[in-house]
N, CA, C and O atoms as a Tinker XYZ file with bonds, in Angstrom:
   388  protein
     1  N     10.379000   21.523000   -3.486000    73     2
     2  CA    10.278000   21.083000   -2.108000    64     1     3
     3  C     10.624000   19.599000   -2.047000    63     2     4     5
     4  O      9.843000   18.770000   -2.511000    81     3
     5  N     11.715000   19.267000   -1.514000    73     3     6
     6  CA    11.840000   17.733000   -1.011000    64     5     7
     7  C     11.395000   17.152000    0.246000    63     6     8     9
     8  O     11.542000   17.623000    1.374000    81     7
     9  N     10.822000   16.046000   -0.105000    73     7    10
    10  CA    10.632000   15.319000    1.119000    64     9    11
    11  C     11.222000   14.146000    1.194000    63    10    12    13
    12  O     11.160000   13.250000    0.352000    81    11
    13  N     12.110000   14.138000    2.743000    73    11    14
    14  CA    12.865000   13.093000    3.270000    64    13    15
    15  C     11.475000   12.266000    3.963000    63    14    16    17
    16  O     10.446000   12.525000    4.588000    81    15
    17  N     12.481000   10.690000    3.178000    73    15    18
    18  CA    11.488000    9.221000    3.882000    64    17    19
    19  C     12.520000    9.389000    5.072000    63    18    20    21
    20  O     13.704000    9.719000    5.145000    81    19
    21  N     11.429000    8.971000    6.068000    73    19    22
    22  CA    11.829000    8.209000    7.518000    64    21    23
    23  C     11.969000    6.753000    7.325000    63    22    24    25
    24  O     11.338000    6.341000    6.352000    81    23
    25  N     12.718000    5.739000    8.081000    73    23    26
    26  CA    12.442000    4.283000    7.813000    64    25    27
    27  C     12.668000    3.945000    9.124000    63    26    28    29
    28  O     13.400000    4.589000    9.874000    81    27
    29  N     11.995000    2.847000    9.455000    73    27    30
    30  CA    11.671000    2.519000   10.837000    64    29    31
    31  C     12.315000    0.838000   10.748000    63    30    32    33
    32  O     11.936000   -0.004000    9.934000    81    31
    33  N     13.408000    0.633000   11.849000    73    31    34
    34  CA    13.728000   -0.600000   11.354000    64    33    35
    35  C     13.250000   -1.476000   12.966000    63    34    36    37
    36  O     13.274000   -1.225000   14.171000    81    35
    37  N     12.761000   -2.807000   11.894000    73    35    38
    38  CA    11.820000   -3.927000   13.137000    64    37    39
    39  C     13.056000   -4.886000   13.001000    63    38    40    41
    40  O     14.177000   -4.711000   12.524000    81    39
    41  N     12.486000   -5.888000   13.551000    73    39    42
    42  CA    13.599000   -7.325000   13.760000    64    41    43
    43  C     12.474000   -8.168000   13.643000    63    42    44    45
    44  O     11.408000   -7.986000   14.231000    81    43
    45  N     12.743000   -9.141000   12.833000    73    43    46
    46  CA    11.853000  -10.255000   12.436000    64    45    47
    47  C     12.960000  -11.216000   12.729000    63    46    48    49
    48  O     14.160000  -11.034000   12.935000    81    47
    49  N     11.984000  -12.626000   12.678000    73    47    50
    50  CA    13.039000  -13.788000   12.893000    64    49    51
    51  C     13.115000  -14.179000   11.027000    63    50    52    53
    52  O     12.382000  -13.994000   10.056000    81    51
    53  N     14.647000  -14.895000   11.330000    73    51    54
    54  CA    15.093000  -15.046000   10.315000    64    53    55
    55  C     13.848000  -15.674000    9.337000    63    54    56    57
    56  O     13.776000  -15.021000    8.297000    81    55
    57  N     13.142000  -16.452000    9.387000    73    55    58
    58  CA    12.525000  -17.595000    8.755000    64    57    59
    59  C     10.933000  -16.365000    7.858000    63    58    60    61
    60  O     10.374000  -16.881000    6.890000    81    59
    61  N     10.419000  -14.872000    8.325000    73    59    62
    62  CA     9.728000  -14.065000    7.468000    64    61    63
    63  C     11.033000  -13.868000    6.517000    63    62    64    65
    64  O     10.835000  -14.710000    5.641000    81    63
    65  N     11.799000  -13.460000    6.325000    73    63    66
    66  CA    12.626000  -13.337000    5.434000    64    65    67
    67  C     12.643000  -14.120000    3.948000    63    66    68    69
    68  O     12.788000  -13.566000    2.858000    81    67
    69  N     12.451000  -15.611000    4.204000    73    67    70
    70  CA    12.273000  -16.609000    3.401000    64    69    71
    71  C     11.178000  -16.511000    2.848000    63    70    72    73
    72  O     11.126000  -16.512000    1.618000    81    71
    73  N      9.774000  -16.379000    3.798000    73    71    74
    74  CA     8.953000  -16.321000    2.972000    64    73    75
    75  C      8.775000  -14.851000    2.533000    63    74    76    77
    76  O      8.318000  -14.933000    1.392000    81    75
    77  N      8.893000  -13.660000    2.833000    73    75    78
    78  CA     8.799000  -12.311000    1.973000    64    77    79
    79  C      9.862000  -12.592000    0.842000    63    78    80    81
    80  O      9.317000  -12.718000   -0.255000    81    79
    81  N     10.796000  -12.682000    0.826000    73    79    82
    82  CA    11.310000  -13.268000   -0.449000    64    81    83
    83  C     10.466000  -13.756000   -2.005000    63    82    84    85
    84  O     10.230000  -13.320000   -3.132000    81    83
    85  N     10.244000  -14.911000   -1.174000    73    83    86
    86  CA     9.495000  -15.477000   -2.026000    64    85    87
    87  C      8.079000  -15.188000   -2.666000    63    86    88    89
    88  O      7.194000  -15.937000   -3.079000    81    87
    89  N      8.197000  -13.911000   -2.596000    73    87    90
    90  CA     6.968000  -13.181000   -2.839000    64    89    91
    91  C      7.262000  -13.010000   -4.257000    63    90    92    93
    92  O      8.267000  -13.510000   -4.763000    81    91
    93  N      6.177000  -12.123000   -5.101000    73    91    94
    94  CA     5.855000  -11.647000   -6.371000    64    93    95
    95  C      7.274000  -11.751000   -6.942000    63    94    96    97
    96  O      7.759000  -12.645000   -7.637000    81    95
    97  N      7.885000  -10.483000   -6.425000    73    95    98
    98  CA     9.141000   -9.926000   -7.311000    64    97    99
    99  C     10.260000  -10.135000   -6.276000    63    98   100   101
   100  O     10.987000   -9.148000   -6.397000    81    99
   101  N     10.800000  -11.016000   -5.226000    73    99   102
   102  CA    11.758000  -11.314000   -4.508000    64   101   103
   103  C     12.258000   -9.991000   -3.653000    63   102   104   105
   104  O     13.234000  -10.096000   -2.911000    81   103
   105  N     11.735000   -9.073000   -3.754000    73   103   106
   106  CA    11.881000   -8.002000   -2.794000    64   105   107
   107  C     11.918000   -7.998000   -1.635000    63   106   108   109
   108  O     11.127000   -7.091000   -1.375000    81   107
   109  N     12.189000   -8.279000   -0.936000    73   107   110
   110  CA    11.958000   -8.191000    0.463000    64   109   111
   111  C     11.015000   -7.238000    1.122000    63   110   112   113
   112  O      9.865000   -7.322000    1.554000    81   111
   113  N     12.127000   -6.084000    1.022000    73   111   114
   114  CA    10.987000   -4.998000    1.836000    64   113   115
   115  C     10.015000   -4.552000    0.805000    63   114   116   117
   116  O      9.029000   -4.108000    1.393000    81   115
   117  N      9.856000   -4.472000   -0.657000    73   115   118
   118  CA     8.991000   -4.415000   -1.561000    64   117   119
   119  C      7.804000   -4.991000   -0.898000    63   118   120   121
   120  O      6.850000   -4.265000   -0.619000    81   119
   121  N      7.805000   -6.743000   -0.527000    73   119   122
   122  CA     7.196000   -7.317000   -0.679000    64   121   123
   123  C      6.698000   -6.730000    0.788000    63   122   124   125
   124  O      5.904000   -5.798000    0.661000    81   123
   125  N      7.020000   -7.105000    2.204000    73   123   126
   126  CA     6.974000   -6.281000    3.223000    64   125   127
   127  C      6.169000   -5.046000    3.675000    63   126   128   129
   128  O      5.685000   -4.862000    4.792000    81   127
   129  N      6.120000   -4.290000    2.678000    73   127   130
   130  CA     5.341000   -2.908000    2.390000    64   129   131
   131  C      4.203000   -3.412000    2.141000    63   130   132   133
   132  O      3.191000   -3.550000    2.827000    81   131
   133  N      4.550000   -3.759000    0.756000    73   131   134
   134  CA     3.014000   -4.399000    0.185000    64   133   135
   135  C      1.918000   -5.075000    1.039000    63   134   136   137
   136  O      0.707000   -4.989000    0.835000    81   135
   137  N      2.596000   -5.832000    2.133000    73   135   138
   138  CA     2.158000   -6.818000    2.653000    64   137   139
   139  C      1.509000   -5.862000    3.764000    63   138   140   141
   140  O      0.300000   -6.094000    3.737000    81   139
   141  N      1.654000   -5.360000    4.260000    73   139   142
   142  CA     1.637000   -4.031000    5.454000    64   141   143
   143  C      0.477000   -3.564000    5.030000    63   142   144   145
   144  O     -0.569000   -3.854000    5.611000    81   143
   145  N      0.520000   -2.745000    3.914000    73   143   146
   146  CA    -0.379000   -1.970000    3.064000    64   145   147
   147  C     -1.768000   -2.832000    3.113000    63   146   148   149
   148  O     -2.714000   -2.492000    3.823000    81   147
   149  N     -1.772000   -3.689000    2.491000    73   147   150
   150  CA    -2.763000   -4.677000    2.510000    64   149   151
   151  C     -3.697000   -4.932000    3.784000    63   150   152   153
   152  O     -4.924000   -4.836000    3.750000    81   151
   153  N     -2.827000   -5.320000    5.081000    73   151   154
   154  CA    -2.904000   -5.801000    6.111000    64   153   155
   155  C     -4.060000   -4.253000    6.543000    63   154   156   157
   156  O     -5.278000   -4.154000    6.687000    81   155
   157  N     -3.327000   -3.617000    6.597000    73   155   158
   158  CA    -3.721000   -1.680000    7.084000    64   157   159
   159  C     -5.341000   -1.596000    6.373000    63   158   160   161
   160  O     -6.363000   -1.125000    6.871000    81   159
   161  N     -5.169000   -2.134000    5.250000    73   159   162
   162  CA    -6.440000   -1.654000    4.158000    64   161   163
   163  C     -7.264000   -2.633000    4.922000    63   162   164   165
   164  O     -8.190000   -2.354000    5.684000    81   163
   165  N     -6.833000   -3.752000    4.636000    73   163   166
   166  CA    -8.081000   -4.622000    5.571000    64   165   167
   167  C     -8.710000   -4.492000    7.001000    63   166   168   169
   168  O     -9.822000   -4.900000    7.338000    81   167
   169  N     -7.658000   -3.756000    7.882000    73   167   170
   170  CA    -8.297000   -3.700000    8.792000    64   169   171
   171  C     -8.886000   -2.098000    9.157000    63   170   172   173
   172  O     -8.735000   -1.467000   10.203000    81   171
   173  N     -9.527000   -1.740000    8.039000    73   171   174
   174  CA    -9.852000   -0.183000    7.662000    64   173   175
   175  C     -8.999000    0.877000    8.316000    63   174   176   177
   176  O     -9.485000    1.931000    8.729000    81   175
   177  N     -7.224000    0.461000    8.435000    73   175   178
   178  CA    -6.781000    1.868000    9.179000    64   177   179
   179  C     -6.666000    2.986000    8.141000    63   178   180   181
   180  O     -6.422000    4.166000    8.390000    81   179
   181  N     -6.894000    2.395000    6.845000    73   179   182
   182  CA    -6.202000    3.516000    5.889000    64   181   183
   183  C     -7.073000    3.021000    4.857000    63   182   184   185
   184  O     -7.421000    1.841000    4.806000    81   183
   185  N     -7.542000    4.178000    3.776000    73   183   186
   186  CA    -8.158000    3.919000    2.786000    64   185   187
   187  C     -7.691000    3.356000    1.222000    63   186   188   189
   188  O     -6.526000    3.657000    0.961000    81   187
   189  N     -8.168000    2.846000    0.504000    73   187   190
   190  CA    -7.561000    2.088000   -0.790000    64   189   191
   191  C     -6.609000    2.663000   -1.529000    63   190   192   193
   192  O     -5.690000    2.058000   -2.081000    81   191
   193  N     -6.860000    4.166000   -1.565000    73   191   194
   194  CA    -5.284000    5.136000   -2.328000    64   193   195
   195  C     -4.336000    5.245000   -1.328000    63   194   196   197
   196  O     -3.128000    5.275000   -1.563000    81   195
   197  N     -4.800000    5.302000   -0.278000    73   195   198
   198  CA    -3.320000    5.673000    1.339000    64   197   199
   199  C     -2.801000    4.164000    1.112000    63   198   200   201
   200  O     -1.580000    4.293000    1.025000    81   199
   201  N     -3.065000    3.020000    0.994000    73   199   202
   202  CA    -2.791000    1.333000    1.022000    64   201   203
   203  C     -1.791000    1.362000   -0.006000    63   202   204   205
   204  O     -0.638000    1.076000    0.318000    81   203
   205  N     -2.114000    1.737000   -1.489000    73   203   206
   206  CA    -1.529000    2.039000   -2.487000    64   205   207
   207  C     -0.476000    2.664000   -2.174000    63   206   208   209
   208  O      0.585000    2.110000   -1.886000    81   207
   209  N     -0.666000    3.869000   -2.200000    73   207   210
   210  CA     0.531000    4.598000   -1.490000    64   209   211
   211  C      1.861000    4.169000   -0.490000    63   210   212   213
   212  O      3.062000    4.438000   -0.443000    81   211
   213  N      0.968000    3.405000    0.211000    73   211   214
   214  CA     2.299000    2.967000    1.244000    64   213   215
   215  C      2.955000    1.995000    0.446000    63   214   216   217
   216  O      4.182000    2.030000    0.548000    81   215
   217  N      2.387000    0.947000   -0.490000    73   215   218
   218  CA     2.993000   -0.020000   -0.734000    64   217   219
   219  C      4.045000    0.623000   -2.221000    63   218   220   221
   220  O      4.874000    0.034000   -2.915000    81   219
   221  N      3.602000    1.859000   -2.251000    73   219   222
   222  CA     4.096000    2.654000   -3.598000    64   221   223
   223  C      4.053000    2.042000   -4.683000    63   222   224   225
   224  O      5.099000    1.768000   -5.272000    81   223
   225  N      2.723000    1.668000   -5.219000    73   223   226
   226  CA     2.116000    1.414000   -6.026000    64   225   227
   227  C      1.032000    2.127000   -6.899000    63   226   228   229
   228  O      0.777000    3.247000   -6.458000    81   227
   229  N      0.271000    1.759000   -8.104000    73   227   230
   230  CA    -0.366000    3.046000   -8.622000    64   229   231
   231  C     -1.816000    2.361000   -7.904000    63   230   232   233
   232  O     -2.129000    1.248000   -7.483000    81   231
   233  N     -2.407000    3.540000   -8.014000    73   231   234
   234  CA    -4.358000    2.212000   -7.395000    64   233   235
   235  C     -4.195000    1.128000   -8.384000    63   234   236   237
   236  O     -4.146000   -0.020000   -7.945000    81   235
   237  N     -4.090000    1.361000   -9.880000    73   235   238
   238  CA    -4.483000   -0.076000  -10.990000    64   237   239
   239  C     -3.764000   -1.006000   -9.888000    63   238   240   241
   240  O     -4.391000   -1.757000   -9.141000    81   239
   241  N     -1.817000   -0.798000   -9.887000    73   239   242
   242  CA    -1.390000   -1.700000   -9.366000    64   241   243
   243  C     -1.879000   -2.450000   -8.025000    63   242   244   245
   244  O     -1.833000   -3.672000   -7.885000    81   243
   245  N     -2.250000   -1.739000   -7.273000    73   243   246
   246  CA    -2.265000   -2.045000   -5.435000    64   245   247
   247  C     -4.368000   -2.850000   -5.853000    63   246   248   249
   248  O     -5.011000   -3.453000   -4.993000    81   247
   249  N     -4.827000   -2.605000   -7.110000    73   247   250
   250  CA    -5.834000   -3.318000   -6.634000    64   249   251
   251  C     -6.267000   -4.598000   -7.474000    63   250   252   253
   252  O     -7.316000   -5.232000   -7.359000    81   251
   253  N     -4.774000   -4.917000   -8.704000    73   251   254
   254  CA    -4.676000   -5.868000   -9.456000    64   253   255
   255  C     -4.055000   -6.935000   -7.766000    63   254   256   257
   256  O     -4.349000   -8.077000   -7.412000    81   255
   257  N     -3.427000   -6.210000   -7.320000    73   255   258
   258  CA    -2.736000   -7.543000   -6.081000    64   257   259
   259  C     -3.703000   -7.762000   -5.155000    63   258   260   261
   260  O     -3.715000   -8.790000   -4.479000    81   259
   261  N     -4.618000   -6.792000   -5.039000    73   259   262
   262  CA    -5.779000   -7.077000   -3.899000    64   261   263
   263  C     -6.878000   -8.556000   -4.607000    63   262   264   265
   264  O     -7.410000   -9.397000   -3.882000    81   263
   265  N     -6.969000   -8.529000   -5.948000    73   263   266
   266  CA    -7.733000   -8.938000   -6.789000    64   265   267
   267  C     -7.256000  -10.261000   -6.519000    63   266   268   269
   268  O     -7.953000  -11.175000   -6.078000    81   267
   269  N     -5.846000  -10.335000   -6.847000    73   267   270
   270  CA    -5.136000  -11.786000   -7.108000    64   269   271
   271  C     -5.211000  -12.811000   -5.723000    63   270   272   273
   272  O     -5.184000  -14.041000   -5.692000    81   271
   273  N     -5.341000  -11.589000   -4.320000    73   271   274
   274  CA    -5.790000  -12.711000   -3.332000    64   273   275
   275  C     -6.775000  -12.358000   -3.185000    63   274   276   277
   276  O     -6.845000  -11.932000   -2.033000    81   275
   277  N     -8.160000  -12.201000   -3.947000    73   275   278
   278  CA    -9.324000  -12.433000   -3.984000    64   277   279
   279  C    -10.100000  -11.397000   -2.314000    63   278   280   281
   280  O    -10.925000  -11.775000   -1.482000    81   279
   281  N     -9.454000  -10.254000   -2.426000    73   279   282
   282  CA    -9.512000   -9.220000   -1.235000    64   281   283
   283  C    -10.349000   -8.602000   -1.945000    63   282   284   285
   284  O    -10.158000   -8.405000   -3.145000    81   283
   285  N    -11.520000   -8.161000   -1.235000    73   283   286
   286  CA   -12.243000   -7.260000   -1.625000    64   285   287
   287  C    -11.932000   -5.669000   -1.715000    63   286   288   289
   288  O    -11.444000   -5.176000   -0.698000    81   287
   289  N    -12.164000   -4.803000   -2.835000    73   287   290
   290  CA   -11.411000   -3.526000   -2.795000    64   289   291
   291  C    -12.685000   -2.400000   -2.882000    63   290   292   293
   292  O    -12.463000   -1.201000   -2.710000    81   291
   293  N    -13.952000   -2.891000   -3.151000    73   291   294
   294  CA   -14.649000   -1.495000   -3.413000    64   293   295
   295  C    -15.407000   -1.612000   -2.336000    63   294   296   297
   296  O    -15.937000   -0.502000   -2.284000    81   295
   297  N    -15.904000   -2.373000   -1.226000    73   295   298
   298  CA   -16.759000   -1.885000    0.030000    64   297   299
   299  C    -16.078000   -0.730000    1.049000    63   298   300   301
   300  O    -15.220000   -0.959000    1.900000    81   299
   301  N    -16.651000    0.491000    0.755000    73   299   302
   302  CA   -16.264000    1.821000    1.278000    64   301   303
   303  C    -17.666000    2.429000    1.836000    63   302   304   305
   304  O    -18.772000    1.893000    1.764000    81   303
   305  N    -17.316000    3.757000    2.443000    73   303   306
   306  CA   -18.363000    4.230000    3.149000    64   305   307
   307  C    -18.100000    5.600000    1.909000    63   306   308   309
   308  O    -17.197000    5.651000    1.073000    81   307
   309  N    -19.065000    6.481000    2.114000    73   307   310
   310  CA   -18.909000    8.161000    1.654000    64   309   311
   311  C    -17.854000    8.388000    2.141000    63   310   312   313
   312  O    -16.906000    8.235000    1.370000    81   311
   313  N    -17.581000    8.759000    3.325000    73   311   314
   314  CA   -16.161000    9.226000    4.190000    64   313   315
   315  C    -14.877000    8.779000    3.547000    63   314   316   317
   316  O    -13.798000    9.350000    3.388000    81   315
   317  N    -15.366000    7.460000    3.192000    73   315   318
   318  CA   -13.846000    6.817000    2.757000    64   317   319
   319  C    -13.486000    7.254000    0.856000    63   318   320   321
   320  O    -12.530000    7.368000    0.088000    81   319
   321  N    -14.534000    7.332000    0.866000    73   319   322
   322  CA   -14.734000    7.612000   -1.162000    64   321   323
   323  C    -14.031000    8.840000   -0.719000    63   322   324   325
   324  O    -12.854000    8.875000   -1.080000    81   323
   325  N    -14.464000    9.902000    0.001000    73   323   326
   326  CA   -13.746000   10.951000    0.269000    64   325   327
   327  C    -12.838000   11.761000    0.650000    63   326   328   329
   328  O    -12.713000   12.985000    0.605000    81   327
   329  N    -12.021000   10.636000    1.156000    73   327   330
   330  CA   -10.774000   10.618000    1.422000    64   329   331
   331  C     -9.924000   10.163000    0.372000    63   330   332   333
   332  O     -8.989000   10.794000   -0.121000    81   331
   333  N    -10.354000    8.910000    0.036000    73   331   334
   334  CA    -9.948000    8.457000   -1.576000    64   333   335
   335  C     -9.473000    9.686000   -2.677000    63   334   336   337
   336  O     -8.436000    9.672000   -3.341000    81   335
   337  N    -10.337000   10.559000   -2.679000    73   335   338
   338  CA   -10.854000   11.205000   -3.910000    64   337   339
   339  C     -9.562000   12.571000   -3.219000    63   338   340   341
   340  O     -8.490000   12.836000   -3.764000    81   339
   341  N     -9.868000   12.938000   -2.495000    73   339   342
   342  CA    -8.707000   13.946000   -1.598000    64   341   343
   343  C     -6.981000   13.359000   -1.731000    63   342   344   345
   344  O     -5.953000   14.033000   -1.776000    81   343
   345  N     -7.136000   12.035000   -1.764000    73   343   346
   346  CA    -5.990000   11.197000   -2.045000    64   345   347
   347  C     -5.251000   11.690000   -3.307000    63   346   348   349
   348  O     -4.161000   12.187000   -3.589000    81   347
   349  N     -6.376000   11.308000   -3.922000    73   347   350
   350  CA    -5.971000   11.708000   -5.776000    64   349   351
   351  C     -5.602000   12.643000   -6.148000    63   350   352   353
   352  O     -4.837000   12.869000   -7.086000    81   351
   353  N     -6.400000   13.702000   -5.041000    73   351   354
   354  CA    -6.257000   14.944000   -6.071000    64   353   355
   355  C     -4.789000   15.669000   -5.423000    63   354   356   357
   356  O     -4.211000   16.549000   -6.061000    81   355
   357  N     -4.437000   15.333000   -4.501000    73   355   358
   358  CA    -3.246000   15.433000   -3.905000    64   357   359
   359  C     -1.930000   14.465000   -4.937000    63   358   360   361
   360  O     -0.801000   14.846000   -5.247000    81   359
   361  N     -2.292000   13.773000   -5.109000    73   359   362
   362  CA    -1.108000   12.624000   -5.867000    64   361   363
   363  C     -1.553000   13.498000   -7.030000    63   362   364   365
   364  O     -0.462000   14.026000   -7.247000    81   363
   365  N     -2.304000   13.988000   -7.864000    73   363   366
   366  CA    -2.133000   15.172000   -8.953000    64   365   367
   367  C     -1.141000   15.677000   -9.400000    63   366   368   369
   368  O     -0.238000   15.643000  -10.235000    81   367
   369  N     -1.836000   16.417000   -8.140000    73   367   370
   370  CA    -0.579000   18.031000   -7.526000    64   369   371
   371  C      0.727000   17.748000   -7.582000    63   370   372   373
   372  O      1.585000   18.319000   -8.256000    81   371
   373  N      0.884000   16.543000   -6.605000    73   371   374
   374  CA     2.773000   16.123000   -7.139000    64   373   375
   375  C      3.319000   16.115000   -8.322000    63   374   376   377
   376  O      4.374000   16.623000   -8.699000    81   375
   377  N      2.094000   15.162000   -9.203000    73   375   378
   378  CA     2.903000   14.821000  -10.219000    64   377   379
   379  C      2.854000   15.971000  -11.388000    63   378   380   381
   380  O      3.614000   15.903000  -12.355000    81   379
   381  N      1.867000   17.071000  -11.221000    73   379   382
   382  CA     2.014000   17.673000  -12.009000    64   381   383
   383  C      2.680000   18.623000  -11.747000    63   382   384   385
   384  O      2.463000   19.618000  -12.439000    81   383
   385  N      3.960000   18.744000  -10.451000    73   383   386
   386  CA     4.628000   19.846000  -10.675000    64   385   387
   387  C      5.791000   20.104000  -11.365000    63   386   388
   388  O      6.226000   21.254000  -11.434000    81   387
């Protein structure tokens, strides 16, 4: 079964460009995602593996970068552990097919 990405294109002014650049690994939209992801996690729209995910990262990765700007990653509710955990066991399934 394949699944097609959608991509949604915004318009920024030239001058985010410079600084997403200048991020970690010069990626742009790498960095962009990441940055998104983060933003989403903090403002509880999405839980710590969905954050990961978007930024397509592994959890180690998405919570070594949460770490490095000193973002807090484990204050969760039950609900959210449980979604987490539903996260995983789904990212499993992919990889073990």
């Amino acid at each position: 079964m394949s699944m097609e990405q959608e991509f949604v294109q915004i318009n920024l002014k030239d001058d985010f460009k410079e600084v997403f650049k200048s991020g970690s690994n010069g990626n742009l939209n790498d960095n962009i995602s990441t940055s998104l992801a983060i933003a989403a996690f903090i403002e509880k729209r999405v839980t710590l593996a969905r954050a990961a995910e978007l930024a397509e990262k592994s959890l180690a990765e998405f919570i070594e970068i949460l770490l490095k700007y000193n973002i807090s990653w484990m204050e969760y509710t039950d609900e959210t552990f449980k979604e987490d955990q539903e996260t995983l066991e789904r990212l499993r399934g992919i990889t073990n097919d």
